[in-house]
N, C-alpha and C positions, 0 to 999 in steps of 0.2 A: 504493500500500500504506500509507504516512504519512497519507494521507488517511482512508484505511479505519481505519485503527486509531484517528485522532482522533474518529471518528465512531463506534467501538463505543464509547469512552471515556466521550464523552459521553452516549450512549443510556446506559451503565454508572450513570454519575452520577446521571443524571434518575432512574433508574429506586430508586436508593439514595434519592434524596429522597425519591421517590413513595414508598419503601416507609416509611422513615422518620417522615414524614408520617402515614401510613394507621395504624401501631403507635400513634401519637402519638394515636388516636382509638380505640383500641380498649380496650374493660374489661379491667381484670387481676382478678386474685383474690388481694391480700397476705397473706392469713390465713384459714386455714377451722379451726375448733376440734376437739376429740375430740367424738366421739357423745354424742347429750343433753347436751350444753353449748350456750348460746344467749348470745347479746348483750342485755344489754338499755340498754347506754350507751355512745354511742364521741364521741371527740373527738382530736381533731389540733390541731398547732403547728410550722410550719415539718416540720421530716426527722422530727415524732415524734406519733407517734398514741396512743392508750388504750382501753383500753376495758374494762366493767364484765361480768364474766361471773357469773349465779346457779348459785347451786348448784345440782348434781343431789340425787338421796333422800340423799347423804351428800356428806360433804366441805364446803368451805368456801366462801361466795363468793369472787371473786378479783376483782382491780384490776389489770392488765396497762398494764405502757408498753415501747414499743417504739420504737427511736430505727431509722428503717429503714435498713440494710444491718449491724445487729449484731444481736443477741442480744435476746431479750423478757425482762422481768424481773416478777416478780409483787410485788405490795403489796396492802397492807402486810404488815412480815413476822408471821410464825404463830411461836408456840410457848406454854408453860407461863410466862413469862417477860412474856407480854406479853397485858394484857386489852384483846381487840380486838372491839369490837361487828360489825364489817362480817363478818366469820364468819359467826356464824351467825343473822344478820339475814336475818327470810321477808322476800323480796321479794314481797308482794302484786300480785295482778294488776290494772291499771288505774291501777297508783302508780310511775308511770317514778323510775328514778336520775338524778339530773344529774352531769353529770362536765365539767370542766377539766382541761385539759393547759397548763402555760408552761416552754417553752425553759430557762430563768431562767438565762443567761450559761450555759449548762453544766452545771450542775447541777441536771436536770427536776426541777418538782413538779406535784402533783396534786394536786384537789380533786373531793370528791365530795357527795352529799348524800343522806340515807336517809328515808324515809317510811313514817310509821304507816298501817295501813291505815285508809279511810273509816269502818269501822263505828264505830273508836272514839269515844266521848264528846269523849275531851281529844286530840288527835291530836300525836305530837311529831312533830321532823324534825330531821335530825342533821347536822350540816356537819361533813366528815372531812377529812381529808390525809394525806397521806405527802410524802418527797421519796427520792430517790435516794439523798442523805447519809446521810440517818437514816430508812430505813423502815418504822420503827415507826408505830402509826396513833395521830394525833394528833385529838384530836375540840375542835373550836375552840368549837362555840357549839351549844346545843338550844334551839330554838325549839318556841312550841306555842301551841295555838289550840281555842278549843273547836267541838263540830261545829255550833252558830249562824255561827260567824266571830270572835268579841273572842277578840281574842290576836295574837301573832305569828303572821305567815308568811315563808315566804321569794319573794324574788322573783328567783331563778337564781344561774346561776353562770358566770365567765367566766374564760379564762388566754389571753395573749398575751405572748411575749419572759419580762419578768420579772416578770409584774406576774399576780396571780389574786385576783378578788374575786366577791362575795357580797351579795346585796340581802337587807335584810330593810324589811319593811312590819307598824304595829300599826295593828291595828283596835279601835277601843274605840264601846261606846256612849255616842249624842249626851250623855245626861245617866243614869247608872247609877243616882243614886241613885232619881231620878223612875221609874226604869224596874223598879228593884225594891219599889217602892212600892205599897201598894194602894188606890184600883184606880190604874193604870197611869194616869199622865198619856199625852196622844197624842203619837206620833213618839219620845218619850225612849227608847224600845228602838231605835230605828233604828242604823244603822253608819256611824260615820266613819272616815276614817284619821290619828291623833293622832299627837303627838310619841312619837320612841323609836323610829323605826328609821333607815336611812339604809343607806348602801354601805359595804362593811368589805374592807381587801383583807390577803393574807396573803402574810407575808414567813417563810420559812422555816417554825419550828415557836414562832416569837413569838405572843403571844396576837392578836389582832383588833385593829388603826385604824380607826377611822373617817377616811373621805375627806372633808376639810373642804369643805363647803358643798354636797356631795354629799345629798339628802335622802332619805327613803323614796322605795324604787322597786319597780317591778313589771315590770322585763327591765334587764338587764346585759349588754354587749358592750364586751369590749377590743381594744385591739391597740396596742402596743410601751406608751409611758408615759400611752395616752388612754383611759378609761373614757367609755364611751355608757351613757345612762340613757332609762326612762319613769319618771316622776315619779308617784309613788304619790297617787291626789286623791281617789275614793272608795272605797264598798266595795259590792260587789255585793248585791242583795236575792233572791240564792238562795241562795245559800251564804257571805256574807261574805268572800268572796274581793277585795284591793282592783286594785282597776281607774287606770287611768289615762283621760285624756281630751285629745279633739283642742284644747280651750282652755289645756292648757298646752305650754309648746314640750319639744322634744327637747331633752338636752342632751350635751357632750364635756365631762368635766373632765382637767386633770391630777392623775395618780394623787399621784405626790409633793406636789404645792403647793397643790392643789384647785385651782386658775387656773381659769376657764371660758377655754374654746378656744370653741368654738362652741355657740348656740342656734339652732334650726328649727324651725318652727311648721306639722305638717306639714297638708296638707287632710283626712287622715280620721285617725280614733282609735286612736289606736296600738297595734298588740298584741305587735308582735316587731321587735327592731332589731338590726343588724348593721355592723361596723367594720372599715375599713383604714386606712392610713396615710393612704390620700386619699380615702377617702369612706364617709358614714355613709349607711346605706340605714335606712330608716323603713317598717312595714308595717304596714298600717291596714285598716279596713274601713266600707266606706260604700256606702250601698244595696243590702246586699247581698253584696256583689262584696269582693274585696281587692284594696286598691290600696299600688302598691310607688310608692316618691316617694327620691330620691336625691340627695343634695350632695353639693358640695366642700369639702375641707376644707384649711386652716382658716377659710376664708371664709364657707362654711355658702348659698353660691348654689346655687341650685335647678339638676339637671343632666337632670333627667329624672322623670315622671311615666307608670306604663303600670297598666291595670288590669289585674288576674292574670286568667287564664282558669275558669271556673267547676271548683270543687273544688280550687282547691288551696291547700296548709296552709298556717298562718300562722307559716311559719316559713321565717327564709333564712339565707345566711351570704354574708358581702361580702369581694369583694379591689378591689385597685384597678383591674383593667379587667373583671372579669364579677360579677354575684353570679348566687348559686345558688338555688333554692326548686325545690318537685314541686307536682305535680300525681298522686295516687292514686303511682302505682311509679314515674312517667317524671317523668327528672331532667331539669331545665332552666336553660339558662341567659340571663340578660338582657347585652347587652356594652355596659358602660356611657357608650359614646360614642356608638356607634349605636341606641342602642334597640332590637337586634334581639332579638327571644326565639328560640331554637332548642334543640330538644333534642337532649341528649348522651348521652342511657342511659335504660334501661328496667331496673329493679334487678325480682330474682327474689321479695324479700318487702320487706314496708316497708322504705323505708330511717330507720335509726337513726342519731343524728346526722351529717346529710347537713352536708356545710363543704368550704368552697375554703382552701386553701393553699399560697403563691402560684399556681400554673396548676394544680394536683393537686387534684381534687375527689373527694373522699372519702368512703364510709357504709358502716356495717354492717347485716348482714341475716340472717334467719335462715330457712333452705329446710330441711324434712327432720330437724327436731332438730337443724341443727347452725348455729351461726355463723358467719359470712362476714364478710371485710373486703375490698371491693371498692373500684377508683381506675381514674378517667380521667384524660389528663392533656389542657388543652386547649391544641388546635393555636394558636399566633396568629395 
């Protein structure tokens, strides 16, 4: 009978893992919104997610953070008291929000960024924030560009621990005055990318630092005291948009001292980069194809090289043992010691800001007019 019972015990046990286990791979659903409400920006930080909800025919956009197992709080706050552009700002279709979330010791802050629609001539863009302390909306910097390209852009936004910052890249022509000259000398209309922009990170509701030695960039990634960058080098000849390129390296600085931590030089031309505490992933594209290239960090040695499979976006998020990226709806994940790719989820509409943190992979999506905040968590 002592025998028999050791042995339901243990089937008991196994069977708790297995099932343990099995939960540990299955989709939840964290958040589903009220009808005609939609996502159009999420982001996460450790236990705390966000996300950018447009307005319906009435009422206000909203900024939602959520610290999960409490309470959701909305930002910034609303009232007669307080002139808030994220209100009633159209969100245009085809002109995404970007959104940051950072832990900041306790005290979440946010950042966000709003955009003028395409048609305009001069097009602005607006870098916003709140924080938990004070959630009033703070609008730190407007950027603008005209619809050739000369002018400001932005080049993203990132929040990790306590640290949240902001690229901006200027574009100018090679020689203006030649180029408004008649007739046109050849090439002086052409687009460079000149001094005047660089990485700005934001501390509370203080105005903007620049990150010493940090320069114009075109993609931002943090996480705890280390900013990743692509180095802003030209500018596109459709639209003036600036580009970056595989002849200059990736870089890590520290946010506080600007230090370089690490430089990487990846094989193809970089379009989206992603950071943990121990590794910067790099994603590029060549021939074609996108290829994902991986280091160590702080050393910056090569840990891994895989080409992504046809169709999918250029865009990931890194922890220390998996990064994330899709492919059309199905989520995937690379594990960054084995090179293995497997997929983890098949999301019901795009997923919107798709990100790891730490094992918890997270994105929002929108099915049926309404928005969704869907999480796996992966098994080790």
């Amino acid at each position: 009978m002592q025998a028999m019972r050791m042995l339901l015990g243990a089937l008991a046990l196994a069977a708790s893992i297995l099932h343990t286990g099995s939960r540990a791979r299955q989709v939840e659903t964290l958040y589903t919104s009220p009808a005609n409400r939609t996502i159009a920006a999420f982001a996460q930080d450790g236990g705390l997610v966000a996300w950018f909800a447009p307005k319906a025919s009435k009422g206000c956009n909203e900024v939602w953070l959520w610290q999960l197992g409490s309470a959701r709080q909305p930002l910034p706050s609303e009232g007669a008291a307080y002139h808030n552009v994220t209100c009633g700002w159209q969100v245009p279709a085809g002109s995404p929000v970007s959104l940051a979330v950072a832990g900041n010791g306790g005290s979440p802050a946010l950042l966000w960024t709003l955009h003028e629609s395409a048609a305009q001539a001069v097009r602005f863009d607006y870098v916003l924030g709140a924080t938990v302390a004070d959630p009033r909306e703070r609008r730190f910097q407007e950027v603008a560009h005209a619809s050739h390209g000369a002018g400001l852009w932005l080049g993203g936004v990132a929040g990790s621990g306590g640290t949240l910052v902001y690229a901006v890249a200027q574009v100018a022509y090679k020689d203006q005055v030649a180029c408004l000259s008649s007739p046109k000398e050849p090439g002086a209309c052409e687009l460079k990318v000149a001094p005047g922009g660089g990485i700005y990170r934001i501390v509370g509701r203080k105005p903007p630092t620049r990150i010493n030695g940090a320069p114009a960039a075109v993609a931002v990634a943090a996480s705890g005291n280390d900013v990743a960058y692509v180095p802003a080098i030209g500018a596109s000849t459709v639209d003036g948009h600036p580009l970056g390129s595989r002849n200059v390296p990736v870089e890590v600085r520290d946010v506080n001292t600007g230090s370089l931590v690490v430089s990487v030089s990846p094989e193809a031309a970089p379009l989206a980069i992603g950071l943990s505490s121990t590794v910067l992933g790099v994603l590029g594209r060549s021939g074609g194809r996108l290829v994902l290239g991986w280091y160590a960090l702080p050393t910056g040695r090569p840990l891994g090289t895989l080409r992504l499979p046809l169709g999918a976006s250029p865009t990931l998020s890194v922890g220390d043992s998996a990064i994330v990226f899709r492919v059309g709806r199905s989520i995937r994940v690379v594990d960054v010691h084995t090179r293995r790719i497997r997929t983890v989820a098949k999301a019901a509409g795009t997923p919107i800001g798709l990100s790891i943190a730490d094992d918890r992979v997270a994105w929002a999506e929108n099915v049926a007019g309404r928005g969704r905040i869907r999480a796996i968590t992966l098994a080790p």
